[in-house]
matplotlib code that plots the C-alpha trace (Angstrom):
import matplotlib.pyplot as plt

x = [-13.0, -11.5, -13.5, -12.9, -12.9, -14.5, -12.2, -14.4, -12.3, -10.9, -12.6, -10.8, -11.2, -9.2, -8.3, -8.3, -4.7, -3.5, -2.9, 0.6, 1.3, 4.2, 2.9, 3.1, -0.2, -1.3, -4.0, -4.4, -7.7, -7.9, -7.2, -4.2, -3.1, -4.3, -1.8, 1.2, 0.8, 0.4, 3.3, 5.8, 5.2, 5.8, 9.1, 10.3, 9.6, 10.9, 14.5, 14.3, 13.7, 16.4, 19.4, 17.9, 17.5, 20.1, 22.5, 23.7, 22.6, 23.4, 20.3, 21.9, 21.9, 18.7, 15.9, 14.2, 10.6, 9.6, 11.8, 10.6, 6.5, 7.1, 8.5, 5.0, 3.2, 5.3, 4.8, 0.9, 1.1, 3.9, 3.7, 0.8, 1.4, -1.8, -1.5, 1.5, -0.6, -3.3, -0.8, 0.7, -2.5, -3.8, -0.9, -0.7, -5.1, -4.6, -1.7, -3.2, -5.7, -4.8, -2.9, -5.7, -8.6, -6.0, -4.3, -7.0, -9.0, -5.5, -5.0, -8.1, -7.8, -4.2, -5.7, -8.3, -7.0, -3.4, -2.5, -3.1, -0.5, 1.7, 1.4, 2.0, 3.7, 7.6, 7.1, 5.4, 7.6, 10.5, 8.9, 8.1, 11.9, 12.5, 12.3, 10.0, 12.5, 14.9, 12.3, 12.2, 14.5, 12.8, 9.0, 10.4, 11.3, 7.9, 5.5, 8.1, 7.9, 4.1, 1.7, 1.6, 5.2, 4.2, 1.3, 3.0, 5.7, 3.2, 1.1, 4.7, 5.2, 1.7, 0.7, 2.8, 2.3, -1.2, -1.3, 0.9, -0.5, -3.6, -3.6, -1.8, -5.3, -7.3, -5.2, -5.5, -9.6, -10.8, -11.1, -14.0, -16.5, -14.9, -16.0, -19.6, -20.3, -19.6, -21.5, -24.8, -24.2, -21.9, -20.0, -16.4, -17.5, -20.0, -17.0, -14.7, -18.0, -20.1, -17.2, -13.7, -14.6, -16.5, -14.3, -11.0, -13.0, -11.8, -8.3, -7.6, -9.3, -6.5, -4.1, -4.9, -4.6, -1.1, -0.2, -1.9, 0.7, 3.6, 2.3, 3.0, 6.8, 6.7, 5.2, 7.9, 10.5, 8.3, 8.2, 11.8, 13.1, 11.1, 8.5, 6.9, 4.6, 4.0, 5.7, 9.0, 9.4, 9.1, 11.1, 13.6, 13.4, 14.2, 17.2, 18.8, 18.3, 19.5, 16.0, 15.8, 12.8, 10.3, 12.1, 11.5, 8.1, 6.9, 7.7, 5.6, 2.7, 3.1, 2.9, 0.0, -1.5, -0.9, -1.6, -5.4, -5.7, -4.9, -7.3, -10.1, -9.1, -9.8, -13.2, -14.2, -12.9, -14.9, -18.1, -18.0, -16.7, -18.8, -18.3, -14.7, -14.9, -16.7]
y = [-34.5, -34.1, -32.0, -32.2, -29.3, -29.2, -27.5, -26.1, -27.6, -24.4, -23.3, -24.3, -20.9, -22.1, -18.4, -18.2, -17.8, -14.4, -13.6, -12.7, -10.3, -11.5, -15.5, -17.1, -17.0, -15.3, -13.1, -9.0, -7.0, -5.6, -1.5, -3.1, -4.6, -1.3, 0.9, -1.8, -1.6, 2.2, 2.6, 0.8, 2.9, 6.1, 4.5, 3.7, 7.4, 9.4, 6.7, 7.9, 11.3, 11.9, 10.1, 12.6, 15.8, 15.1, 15.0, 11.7, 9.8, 12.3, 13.1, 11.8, 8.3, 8.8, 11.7, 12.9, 12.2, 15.9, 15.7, 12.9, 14.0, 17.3, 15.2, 12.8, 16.3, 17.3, 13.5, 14.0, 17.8, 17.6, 14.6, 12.7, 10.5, 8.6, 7.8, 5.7, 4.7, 3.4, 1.5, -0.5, -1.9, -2.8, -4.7, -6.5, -7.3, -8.1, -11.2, -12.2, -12.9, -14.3, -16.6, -17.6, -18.4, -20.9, -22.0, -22.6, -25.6, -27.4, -27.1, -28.6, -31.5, -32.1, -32.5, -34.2, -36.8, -38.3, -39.1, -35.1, -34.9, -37.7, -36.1, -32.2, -32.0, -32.5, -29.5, -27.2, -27.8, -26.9, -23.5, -22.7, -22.5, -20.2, -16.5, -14.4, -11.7, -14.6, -14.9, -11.0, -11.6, -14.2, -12.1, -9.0, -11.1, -12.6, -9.9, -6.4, -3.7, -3.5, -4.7, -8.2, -8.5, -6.7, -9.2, -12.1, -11.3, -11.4, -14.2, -16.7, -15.3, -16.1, -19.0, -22.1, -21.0, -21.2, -24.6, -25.9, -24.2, -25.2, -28.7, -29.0, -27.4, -29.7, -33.0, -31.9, -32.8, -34.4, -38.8, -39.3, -36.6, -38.1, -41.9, -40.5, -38.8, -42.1, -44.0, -41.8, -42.9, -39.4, -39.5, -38.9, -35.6, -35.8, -35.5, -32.6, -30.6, -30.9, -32.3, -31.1, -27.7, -26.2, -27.5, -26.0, -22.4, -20.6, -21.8, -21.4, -17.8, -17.5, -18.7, -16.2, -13.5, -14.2, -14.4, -11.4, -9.7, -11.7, -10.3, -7.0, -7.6, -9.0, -5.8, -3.4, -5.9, -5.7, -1.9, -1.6, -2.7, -0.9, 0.9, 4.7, 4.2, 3.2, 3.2, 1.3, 3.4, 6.1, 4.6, 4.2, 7.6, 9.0, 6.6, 8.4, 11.6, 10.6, 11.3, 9.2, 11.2, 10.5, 6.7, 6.0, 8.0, 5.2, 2.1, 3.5, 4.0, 0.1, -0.9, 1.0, 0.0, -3.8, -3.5, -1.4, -5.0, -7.3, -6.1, -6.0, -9.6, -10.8, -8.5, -10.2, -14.1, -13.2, -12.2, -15.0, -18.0, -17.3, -20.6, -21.1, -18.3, -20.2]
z = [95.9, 92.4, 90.4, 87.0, 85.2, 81.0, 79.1, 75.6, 72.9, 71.1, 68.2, 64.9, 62.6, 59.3, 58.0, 54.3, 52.6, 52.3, 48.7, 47.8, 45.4, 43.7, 44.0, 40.9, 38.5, 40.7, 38.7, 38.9, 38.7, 35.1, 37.3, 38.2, 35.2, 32.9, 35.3, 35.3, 31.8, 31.2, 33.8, 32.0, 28.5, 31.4, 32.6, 29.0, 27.5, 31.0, 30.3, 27.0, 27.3, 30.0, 27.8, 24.9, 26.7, 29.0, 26.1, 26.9, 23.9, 20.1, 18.6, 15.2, 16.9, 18.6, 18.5, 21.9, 22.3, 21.7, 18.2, 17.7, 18.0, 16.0, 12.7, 13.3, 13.0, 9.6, 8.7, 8.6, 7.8, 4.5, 3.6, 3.5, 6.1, 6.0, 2.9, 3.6, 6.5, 3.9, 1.8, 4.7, 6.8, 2.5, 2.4, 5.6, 5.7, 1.5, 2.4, 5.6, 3.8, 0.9, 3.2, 5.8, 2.6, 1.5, 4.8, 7.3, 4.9, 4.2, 7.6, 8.8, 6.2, 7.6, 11.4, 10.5, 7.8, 8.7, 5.2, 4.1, 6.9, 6.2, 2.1, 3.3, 6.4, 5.6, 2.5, 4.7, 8.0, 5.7, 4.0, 7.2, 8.4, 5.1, 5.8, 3.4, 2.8, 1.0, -2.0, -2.3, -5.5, -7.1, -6.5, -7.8, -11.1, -10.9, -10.1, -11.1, -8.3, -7.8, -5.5, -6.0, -4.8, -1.9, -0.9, -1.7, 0.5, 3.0, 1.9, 2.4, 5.5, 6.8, 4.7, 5.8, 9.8, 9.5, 7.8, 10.7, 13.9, 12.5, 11.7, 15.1, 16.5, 14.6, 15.3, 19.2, 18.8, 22.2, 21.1, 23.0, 21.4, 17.9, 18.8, 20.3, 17.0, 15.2, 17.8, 16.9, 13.4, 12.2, 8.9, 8.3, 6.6, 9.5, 12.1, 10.3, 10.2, 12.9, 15.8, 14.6, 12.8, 15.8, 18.3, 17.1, 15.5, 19.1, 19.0, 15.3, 15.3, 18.3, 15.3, 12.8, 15.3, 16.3, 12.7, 11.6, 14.1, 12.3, 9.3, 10.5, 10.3, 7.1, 5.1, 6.7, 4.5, 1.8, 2.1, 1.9, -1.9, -4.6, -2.9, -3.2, -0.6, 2.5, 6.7, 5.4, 2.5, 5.0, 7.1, 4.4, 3.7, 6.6, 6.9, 4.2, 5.5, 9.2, 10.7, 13.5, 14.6, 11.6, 11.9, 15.8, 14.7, 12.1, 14.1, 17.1, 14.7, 13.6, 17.1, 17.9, 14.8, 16.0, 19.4, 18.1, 15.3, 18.4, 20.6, 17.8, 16.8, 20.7, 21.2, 17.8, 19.0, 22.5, 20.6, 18.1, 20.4, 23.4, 24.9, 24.8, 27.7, 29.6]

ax = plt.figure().add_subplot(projection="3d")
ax.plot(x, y, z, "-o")
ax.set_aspect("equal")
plt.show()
């Protein structure tokens, strides 16, 4: 007699994929990514420091770190450092602005109105090729030495980006929520207010932020003909004098003065544009 024997089908236990470290996209914890970041400044001033102190690298070619944080101290202590300081992020915040009043409602009329674009486009994708320093000449016979030259420098560097990236932001507007609006009787002013405006507000706010840090390299040029103030007349300065310490010094301070602008522009963006979080 054949008994047949039930066999329990095996359970099926689907095990959730491990995650891989080095995957692509895929995402750290913000611990993880605070350390990788602190870590790498760590690396890059211990490689610096060793080809400095070690006596690999001339200090008249390149200053150690410890040089290079006593001439900050005599920077703020002799002379006036923060003054200079002052002068520069005036400078930078005065043209940005300038630039973005102007640039952000030309761009929204180019994204929303294909003839603006079809009228502005070709001039402003060609300025936007031309590099600010080139009109340096022509602005110190305009506006002389002073300010003006200074913000205008930055005001050409920043304006005809904005226009573009933004108008690009604008002309990127979802079709559908465009014909709804029409469909509940909206007006074409209607639409650039209440669909086109609101929509693009996150991403064009992302616009001005990566342009304010653009703007950043633009002063330092500015800073360099005909200036008695500010980090590139430092900078300039110390060049003479073969102080790489005071010069390695003052581009550190710009990029911690841009990386301290970057992350106030994307606390602001977070606060302001809840929803495009979400």
């Amino acid at each position: 007699m054949n008994q047949s024997v039930g066999l329990a089908p095996a359970a099926t236990h689907t095990e959730p994929p491990r995650r891989r470290r080095l995957a692509p996209l895929e995402p750290v914890s913000a611990r993880a990514r605070l350390a990788l970041g602190v870590g790498f400044f760590v690396l890059f001033f211990a490689v610096w420091a060793v080809f400095t102190l070690g006596g690999f690298v001339s200090p008249t070619f390149l200053a150690s770190p410890i040089t290079m944080a006593q001439e900050g101290y005599r920077l703020f202590v002799e002379f006036n450092f923060l003054h200079d300081i002052g002068m520069t992020v005036w400078r930078v915040l005065g043209g940005f602005v300038m630039a973005a009043v102007i640039a952000v409602p030309l761009g929204i009329a180019m994204g929303a109105h294909k003839g603006v674009e079809a009228f502005l486009e070709p001039f402003v994708s060609f300025c936007r090729y031309l590099p600010a320093s080139a009109f340096i000449p022509l602005l110190i016979l305009w506006a002389g030495l002073g300010e003006l030259q200074k913000l205008l420098v930055i005001f050409i560097g920043s304006f005809f980006q904005i226009i573009l990236m933004v108008a690009v932001t604008v002309g990127n507007a979802r079709k559908d929520l465009v014909e709804a609006a029409y469909t509940l009787g909206a007006t074409p002013t209607g639409i650039v207010r209440r669909v086109l405006i609101p929509g693009a507000a996150p991403d064009i706010a992302e616009t001005l932020r990566l342009v304010l840090g653009w703007a950043w390299t633009y002063v330092i040029v500015a800073e360099l003909i005909g200036s008695s103030s500010g980090i590139g007349h430092m900078i300039t300065d110390s060049q003479a004098l073969l102080n790489t310490g005071q010069i390695i010094f003052g581009i550190i301070v710009i990029g911690l003065i841009g990386l301290v602008s970057d992350a106030l522009f994307k606390a602001i963006n977070r606060r302001v544009f809840v929803w495009s979080a979400l």
